[in-house]
C-alpha atoms as a printed R data frame, in Angstrom:
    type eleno elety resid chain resno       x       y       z
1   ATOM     1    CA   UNK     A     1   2.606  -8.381 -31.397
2   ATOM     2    CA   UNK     A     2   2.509 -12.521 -31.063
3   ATOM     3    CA   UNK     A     3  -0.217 -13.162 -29.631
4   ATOM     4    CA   UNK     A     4   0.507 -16.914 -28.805
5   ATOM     5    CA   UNK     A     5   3.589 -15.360 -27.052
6   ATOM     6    CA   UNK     A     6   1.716 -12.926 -24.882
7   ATOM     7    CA   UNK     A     7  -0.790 -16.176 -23.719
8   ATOM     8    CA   UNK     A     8   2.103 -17.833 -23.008
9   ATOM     9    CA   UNK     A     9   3.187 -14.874 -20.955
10  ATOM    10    CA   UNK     A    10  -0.721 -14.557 -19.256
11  ATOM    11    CA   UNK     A    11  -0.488 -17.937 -18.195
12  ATOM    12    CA   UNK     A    12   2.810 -18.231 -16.833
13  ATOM    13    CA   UNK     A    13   1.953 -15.274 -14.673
14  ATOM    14    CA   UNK     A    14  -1.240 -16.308 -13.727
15  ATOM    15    CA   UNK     A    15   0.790 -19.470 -12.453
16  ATOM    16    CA   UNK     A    16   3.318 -17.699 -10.774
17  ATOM    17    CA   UNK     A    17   0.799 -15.717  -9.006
18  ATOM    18    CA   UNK     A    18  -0.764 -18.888  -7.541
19  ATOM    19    CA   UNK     A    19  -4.574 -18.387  -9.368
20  ATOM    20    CA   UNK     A    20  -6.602 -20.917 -11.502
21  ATOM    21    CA   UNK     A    21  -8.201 -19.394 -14.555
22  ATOM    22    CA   UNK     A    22 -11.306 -19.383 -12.478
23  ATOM    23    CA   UNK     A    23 -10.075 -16.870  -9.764
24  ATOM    24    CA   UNK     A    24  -8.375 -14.933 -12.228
25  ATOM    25    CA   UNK     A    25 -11.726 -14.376 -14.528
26  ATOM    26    CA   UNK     A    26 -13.781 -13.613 -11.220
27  ATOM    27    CA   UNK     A    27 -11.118 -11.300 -10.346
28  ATOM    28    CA   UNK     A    28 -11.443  -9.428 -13.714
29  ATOM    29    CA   UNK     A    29 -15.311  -9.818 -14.016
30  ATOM    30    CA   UNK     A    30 -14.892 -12.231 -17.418
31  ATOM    31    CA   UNK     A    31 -15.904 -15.594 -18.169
32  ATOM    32    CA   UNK     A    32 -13.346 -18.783 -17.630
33  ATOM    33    CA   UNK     A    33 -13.601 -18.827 -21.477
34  ATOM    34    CA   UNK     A    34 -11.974 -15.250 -22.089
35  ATOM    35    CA   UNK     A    35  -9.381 -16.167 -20.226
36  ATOM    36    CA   UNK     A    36  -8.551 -19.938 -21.973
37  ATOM    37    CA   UNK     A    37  -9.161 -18.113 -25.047
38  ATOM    38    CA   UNK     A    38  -6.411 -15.491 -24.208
39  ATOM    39    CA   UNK     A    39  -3.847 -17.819 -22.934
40  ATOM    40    CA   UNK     A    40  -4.236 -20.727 -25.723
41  ATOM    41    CA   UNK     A    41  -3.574 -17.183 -28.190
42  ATOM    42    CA   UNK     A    42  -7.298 -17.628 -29.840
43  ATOM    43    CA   UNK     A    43  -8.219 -14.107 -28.630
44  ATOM    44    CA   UNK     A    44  -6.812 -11.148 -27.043
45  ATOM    45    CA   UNK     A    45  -8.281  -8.815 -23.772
46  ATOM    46    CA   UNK     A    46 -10.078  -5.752 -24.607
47  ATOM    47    CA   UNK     A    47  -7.993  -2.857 -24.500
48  ATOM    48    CA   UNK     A    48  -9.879  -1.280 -21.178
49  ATOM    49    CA   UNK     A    49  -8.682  -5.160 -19.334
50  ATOM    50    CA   UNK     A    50  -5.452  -4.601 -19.632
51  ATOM    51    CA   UNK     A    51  -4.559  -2.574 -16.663
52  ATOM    52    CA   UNK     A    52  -6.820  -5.233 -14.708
53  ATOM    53    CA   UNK     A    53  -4.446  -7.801 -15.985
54  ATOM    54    CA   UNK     A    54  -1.449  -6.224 -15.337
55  ATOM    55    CA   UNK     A    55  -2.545  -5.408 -12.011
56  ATOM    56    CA   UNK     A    56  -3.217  -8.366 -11.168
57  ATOM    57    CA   UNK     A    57  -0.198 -10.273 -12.784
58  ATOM    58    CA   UNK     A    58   2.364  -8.155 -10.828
59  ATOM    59    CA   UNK     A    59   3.603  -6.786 -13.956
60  ATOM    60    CA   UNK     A    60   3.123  -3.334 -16.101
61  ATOM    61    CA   UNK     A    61   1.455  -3.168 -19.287
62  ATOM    62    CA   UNK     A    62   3.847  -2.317 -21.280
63  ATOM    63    CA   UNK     A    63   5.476  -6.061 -19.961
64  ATOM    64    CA   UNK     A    64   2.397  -7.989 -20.214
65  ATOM    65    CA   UNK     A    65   2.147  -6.809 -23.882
66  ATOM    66    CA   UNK     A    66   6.105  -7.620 -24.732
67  ATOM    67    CA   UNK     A    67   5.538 -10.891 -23.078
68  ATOM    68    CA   UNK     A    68   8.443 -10.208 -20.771
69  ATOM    69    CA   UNK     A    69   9.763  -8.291 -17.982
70  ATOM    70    CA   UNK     A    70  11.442  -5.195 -18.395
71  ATOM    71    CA   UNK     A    71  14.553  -4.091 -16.829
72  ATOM    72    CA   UNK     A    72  14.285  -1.249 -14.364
73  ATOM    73    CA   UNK     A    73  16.255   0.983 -15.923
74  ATOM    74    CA   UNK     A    74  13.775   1.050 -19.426
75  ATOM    75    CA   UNK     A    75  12.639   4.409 -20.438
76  ATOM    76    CA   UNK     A    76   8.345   4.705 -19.523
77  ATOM    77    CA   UNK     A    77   8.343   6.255 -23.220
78  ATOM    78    CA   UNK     A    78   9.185   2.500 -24.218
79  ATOM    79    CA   UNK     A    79   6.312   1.346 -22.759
80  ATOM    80    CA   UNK     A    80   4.040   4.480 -23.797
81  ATOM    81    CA   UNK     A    81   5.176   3.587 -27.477
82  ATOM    82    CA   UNK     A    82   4.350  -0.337 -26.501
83  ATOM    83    CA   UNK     A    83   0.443   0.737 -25.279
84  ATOM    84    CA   UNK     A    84  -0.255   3.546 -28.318
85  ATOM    85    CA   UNK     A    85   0.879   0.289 -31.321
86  ATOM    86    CA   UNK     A    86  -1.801  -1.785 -29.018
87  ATOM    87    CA   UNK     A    87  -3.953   1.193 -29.474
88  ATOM    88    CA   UNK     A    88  -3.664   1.346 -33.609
89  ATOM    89    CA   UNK     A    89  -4.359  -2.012 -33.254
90  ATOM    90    CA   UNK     A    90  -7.511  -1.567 -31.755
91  ATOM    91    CA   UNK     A    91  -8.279   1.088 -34.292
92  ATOM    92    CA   UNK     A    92  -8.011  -1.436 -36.995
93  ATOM    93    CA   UNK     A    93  -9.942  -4.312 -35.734
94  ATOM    94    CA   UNK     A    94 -12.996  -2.076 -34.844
95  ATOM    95    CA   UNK     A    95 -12.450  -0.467 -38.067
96  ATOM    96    CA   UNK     A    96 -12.734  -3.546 -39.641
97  ATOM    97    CA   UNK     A    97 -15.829  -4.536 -37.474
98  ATOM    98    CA   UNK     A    98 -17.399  -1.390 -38.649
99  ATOM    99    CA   UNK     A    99 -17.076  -2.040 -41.911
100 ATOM   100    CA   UNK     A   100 -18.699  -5.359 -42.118
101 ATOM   101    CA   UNK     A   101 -21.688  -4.212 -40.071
102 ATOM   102    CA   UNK     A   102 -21.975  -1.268 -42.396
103 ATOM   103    CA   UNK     A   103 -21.621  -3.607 -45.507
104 ATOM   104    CA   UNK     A   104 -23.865  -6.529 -44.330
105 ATOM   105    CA   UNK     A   105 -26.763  -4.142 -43.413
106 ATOM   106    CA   UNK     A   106 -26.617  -2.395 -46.670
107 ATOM   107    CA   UNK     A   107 -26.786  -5.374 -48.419
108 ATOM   108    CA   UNK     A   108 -29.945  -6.622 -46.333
109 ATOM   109    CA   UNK     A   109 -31.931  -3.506 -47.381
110 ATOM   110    CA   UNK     A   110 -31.050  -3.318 -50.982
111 ATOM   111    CA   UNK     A   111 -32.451  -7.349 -50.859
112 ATOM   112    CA   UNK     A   112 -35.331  -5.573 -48.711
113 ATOM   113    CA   UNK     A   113 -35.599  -3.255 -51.651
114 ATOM   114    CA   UNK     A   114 -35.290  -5.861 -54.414
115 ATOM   115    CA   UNK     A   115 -37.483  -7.944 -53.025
116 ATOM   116    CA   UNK     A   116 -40.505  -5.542 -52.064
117 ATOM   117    CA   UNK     A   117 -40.003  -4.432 -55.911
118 ATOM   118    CA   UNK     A   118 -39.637  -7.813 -57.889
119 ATOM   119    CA   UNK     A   119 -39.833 -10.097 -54.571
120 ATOM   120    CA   UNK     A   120 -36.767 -11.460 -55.807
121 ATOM   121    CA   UNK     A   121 -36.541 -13.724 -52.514
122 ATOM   122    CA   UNK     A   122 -39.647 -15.163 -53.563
123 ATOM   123    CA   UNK     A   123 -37.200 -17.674 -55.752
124 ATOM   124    CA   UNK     A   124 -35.410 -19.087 -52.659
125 ATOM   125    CA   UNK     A   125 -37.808 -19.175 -50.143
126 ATOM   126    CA   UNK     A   126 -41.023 -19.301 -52.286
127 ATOM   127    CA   UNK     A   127 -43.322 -20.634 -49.197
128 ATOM   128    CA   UNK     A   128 -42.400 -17.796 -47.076
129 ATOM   129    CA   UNK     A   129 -45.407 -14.791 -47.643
130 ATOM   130    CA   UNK     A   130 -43.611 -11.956 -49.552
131 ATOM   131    CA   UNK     A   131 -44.471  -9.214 -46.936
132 ATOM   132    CA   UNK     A   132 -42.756 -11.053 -44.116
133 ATOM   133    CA   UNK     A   133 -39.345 -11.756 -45.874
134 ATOM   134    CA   UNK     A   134 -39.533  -7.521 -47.181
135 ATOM   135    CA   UNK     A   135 -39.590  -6.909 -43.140
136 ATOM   136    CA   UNK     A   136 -37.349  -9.562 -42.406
137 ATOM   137    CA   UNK     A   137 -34.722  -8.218 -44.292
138 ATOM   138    CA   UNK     A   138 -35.192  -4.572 -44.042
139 ATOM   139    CA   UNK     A   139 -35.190  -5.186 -40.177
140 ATOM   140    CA   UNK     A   140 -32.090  -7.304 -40.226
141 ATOM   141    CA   UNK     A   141 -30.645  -4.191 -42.555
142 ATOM   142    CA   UNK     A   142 -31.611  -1.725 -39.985
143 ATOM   143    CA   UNK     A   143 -30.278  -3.811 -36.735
144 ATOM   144    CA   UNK     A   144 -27.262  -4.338 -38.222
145 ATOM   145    CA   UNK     A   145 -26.568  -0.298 -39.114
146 ATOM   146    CA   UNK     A   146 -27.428   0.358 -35.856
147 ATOM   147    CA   UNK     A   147 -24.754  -1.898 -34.558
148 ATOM   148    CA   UNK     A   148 -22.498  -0.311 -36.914
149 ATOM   149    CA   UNK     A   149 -22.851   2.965 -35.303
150 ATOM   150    CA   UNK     A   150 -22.518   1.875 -31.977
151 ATOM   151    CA   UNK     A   151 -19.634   0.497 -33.307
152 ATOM   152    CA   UNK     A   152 -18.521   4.104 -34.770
153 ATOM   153    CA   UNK     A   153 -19.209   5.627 -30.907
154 ATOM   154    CA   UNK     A   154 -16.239   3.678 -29.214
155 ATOM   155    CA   UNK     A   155 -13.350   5.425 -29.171
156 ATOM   156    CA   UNK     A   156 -10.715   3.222 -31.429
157 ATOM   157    CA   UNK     A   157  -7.757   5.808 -30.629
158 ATOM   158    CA   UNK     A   158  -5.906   7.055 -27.059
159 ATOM   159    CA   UNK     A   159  -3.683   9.782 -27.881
160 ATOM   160    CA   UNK     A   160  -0.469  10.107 -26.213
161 ATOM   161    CA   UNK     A   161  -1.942  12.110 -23.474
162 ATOM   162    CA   UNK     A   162  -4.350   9.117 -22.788
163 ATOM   163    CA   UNK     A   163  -1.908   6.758 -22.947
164 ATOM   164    CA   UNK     A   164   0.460   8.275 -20.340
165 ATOM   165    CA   UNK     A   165  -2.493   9.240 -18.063
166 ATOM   166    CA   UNK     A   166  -3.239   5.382 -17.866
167 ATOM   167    CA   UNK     A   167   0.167   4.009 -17.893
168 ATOM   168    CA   UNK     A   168   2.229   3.295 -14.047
169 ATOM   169    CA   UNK     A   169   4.889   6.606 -15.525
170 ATOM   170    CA   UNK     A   170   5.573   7.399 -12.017
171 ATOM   171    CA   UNK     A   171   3.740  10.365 -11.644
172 ATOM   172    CA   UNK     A   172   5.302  12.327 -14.399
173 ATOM   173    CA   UNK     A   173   2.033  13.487 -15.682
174 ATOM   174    CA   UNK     A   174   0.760  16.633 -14.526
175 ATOM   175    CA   UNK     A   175  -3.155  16.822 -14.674
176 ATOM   176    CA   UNK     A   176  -5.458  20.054 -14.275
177 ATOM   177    CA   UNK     A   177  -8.506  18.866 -16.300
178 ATOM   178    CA   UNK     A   178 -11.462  16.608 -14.292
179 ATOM   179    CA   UNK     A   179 -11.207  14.718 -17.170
180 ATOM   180    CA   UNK     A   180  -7.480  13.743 -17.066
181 ATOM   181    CA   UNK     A   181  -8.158  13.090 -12.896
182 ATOM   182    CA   UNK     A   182 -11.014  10.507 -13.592
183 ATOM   183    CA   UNK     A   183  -8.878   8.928 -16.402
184 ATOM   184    CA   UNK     A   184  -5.929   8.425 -14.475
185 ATOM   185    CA   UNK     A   185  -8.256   7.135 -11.853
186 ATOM   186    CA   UNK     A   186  -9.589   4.373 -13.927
187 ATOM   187    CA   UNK     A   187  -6.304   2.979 -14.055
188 ATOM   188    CA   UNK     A   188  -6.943   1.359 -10.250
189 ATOM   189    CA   UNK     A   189 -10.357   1.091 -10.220
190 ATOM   190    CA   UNK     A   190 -13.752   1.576 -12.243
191 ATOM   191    CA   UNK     A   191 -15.105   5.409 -11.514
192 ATOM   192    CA   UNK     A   192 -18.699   5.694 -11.511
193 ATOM   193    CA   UNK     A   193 -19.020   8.354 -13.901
194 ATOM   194    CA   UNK     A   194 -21.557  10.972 -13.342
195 ATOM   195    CA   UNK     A   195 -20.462  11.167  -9.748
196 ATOM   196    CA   UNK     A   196 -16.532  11.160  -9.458
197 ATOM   197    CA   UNK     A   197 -16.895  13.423 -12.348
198 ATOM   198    CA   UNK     A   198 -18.815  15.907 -10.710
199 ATOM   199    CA   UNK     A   199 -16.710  15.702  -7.654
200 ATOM   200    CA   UNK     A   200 -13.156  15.888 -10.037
201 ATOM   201    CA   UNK     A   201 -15.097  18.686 -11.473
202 ATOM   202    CA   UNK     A   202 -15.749  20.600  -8.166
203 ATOM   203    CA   UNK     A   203 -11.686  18.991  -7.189
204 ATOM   204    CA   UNK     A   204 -11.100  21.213 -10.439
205 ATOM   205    CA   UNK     A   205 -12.203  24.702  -9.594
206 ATOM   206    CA   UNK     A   206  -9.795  24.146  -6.314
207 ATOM   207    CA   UNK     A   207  -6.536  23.957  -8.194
208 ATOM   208    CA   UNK     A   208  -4.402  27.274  -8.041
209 ATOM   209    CA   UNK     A   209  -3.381  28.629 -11.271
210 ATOM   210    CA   UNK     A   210  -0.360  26.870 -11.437
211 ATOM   211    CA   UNK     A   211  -1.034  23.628  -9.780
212 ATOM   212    CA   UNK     A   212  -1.352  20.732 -11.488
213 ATOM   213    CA   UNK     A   213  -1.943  17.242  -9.746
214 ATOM   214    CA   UNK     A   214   0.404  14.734 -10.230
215 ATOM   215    CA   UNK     A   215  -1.715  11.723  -9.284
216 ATOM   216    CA   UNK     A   216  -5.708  10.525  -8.402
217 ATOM   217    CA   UNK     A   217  -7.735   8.058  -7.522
218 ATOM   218    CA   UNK     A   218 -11.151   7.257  -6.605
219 ATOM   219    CA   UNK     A   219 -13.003   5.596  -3.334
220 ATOM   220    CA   UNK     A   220 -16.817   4.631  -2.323
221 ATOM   221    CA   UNK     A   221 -16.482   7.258   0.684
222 ATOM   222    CA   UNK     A   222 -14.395   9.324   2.660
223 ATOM   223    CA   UNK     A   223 -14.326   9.614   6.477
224 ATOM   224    CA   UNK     A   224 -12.012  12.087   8.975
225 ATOM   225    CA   UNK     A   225 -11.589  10.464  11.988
226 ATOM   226    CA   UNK     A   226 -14.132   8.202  11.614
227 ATOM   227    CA   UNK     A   227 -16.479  10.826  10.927
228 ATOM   228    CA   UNK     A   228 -18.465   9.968   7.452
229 ATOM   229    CA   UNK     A   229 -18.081  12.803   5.128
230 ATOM   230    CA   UNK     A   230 -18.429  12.594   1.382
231 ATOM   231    CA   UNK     A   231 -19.370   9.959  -0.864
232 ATOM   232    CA   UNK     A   232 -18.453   9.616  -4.709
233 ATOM   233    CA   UNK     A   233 -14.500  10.520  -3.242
234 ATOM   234    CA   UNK     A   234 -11.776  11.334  -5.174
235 ATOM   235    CA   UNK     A   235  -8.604  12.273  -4.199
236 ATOM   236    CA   UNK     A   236  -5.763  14.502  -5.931
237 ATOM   237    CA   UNK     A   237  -2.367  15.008  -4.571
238 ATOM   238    CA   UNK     A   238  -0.465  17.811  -5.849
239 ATOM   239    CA   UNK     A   239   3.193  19.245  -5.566
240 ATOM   240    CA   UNK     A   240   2.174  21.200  -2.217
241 ATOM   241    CA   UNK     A   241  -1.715  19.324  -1.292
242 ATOM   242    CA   UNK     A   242  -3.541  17.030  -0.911
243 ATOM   243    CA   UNK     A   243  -7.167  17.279  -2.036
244 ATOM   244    CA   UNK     A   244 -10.018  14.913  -1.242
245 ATOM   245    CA   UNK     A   245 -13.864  15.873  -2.474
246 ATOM   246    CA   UNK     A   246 -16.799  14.073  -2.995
247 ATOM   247    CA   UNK     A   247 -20.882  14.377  -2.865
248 ATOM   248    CA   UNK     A   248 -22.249  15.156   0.377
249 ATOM   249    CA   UNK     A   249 -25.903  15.416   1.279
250 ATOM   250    CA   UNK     A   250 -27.492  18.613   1.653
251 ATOM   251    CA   UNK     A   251 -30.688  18.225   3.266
252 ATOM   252    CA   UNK     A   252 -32.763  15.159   2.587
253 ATOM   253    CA   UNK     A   253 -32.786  15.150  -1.133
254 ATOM   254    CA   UNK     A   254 -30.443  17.681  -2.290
255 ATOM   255    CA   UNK     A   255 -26.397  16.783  -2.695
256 ATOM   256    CA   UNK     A   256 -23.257  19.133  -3.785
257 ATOM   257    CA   UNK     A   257 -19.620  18.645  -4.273
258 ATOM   258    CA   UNK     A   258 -17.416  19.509  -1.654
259 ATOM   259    CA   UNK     A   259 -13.218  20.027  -1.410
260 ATOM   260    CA   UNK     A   260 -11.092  18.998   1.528
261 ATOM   261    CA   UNK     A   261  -7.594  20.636   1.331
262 ATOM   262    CA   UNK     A   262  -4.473  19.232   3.182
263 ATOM   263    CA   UNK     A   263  -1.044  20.397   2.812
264 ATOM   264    CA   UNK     A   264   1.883  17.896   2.307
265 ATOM   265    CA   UNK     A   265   3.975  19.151   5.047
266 ATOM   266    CA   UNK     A   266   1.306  17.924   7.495
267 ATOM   267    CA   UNK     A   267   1.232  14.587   6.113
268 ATOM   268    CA   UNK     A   268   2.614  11.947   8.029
269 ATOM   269    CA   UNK     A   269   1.859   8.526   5.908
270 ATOM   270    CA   UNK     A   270  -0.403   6.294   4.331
271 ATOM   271    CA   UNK     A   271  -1.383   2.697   4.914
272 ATOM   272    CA   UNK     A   272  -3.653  -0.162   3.930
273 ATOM   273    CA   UNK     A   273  -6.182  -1.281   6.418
274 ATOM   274    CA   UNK     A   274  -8.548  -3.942   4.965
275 ATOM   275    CA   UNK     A   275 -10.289  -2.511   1.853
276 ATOM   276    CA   UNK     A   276  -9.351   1.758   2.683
277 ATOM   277    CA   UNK     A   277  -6.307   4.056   2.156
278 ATOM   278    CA   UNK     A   278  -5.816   5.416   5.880
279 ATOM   279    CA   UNK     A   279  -3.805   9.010   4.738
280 ATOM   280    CA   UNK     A   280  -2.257  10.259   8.391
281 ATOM   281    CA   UNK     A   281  -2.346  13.996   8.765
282 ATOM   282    CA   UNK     A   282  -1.456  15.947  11.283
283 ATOM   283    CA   UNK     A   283  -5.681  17.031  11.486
284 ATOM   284    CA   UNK     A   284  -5.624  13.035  11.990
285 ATOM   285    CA   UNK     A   285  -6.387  10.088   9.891
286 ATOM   286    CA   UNK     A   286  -8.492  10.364   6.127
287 ATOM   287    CA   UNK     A   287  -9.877   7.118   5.036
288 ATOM   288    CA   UNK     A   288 -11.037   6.484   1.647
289 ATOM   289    CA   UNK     A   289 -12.784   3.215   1.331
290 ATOM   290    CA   UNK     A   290 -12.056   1.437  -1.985
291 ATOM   291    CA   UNK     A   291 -14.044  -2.199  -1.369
292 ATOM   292    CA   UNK     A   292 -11.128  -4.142  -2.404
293 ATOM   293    CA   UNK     A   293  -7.830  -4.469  -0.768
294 ATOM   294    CA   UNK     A   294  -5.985  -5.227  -3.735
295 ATOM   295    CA   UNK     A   295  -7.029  -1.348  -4.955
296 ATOM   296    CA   UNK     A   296  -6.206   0.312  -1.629
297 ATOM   297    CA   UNK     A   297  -2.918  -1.313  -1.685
298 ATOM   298    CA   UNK     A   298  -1.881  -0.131  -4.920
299 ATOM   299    CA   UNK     A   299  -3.058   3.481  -4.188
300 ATOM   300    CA   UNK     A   300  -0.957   3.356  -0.885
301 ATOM   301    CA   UNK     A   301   2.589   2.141  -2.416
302 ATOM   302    CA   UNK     A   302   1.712   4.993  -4.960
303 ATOM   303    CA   UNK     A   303   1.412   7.909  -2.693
304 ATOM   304    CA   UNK     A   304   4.053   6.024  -0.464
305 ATOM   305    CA   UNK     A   305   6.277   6.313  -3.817
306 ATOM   306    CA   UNK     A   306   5.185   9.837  -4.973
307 ATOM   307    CA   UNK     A   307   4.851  11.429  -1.739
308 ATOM   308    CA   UNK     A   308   8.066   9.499   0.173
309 ATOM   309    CA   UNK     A   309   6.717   8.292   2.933
């Protein structure tokens, strides 16, 4: 991929879309720098930024990463193929990462070791007591292993699966796992983990044996009617429902997971109103509060698109 072309690319649409590099790094929670360093083709956004970007540049990933738009009639696989070369990419940078933090910190505790045997160091920095430069380089050996397998934690590689659960395939992906929910989630908006999923979990258990969700998303809260009901929401729509659950209180300490089940042919609509997705249902309005508009509009045209209407 040229990466000089795709900052070329960044910038243009960060023009188009009427932003100084300033509103676009608050938007994305990065420094002015990241994003002069991205468009001048000196670096390149982390792989988890890019469906920020693309959000925000009106375009899809797959298009931010060509460095041009695609026509409507392009296959998704194209694209899919597009995000999983970015994602061997990946692999090989951290690889190569891993190997110099591996390679540096070995070589800091073999010095560690030469010098607490023969205090080799002793000949370069002869006014520095023998003890301290043994720990200084056996602790510089250490720090830097450790950072090599922090390193080895991330995962370098999305598999296919991963790739189409976080790409804009039009719903095509059918999802029964909590784990493919929350993923395809994170494609609109950061999920707090431990709670959305424990509620995509509990969302789940609530899936017949041969339903599978074609789409998700998660919100701060959900209310019916006004009435506050679960917190930590997530929402599901299947071929038939539509399921919203979430963590409700139980008492004054104690919380569980809870499942609200709604079936298509009472749904009347969705909208945007502020900051929340307002789903109309014939047991009257669902609102899932999001905190930023830009996010509640994107979930609406979804369902608008999936749903059709």
């Amino acid at each position: 991929m040229d990466q000089q072309r795709i900052g070329r690319w960044i910038a243009f649409l960060r023009k188009e879309q009427k932003l100084t590099q300033e509103q676009l790094a608050e938007r994305l929670g990065v420094s002015n720098r990241s994003v002069s360093r991205w468009e001048n083709g000196r670096g390149m956004p982390d792989f988890p930024l890019l469906w920020d970007i693309s959000r925000e540049l009106n375009v899809s990933v797959a298009e931010l990463l060509n460095g041009e738009r695609a026509e409507e009639d392009v296959r998704t696989a194209d694209g899919i193929e597009v995000l999983l070369i970015w994602a061997e990419r990946e692999k090989q940078y951290r690889t190569k990462k891993l190997g110099k933090y591996f390679g540096a910190g070995m070589f800091c505790l073999l010095l560690a070791l030469g010098q607490a045997q023969f205090e080799i160091a002793g000949l370069l920095f002869p006014k520095i007591p023998a003890e301290w430069m043994t720990g200084l380089l056996a602790g510089a050996g250490i720090w830097l292993e450790i950072l090599g397998f922090s390193c080895n934690r991330e995962k370098n590689m999305l598999t296919r699966k991963e790739v189409e659960l976080l790409s804009k395939n039009g719903g095509i992906v059918k999802m029964k796992k909590a784990q493919e929910m929350l993923q395809f989630a994170q494609k609109y908006r950061t999920a707090e983990q431990k709670c959305h999923r424990a509620a995509f979990a509990e969302l789940e258990k609530e899936l017949q044996e041969d339903e599978q969700a074609v789409f998700s998303a998660v919100g701060d809260s959900y209310a019916r009617n006004e009435l506050p009901m679960m917190w930590y929401a997530v929402l599901a729509i299947t071929e038939t429902r539509i399921l919203i659950g979430g963590q409700r209180m139980k008492g004054m300490i104690m919380v569980r997971y809870e499942v609200e089940s709604f079936l298509l042919s009472d749904y009347y609509g969705a909208k945007q109103s502020g900051a929340s997705v307002i789903i109309q249902t014939a047991q009257g309005e669902l609102k899932l509060e999001e905190g930023n508009p830009g996010v509640a509009a994107d979930i609406v045209k979804e369902m608008q698109r999936i749903i059709g209407k």
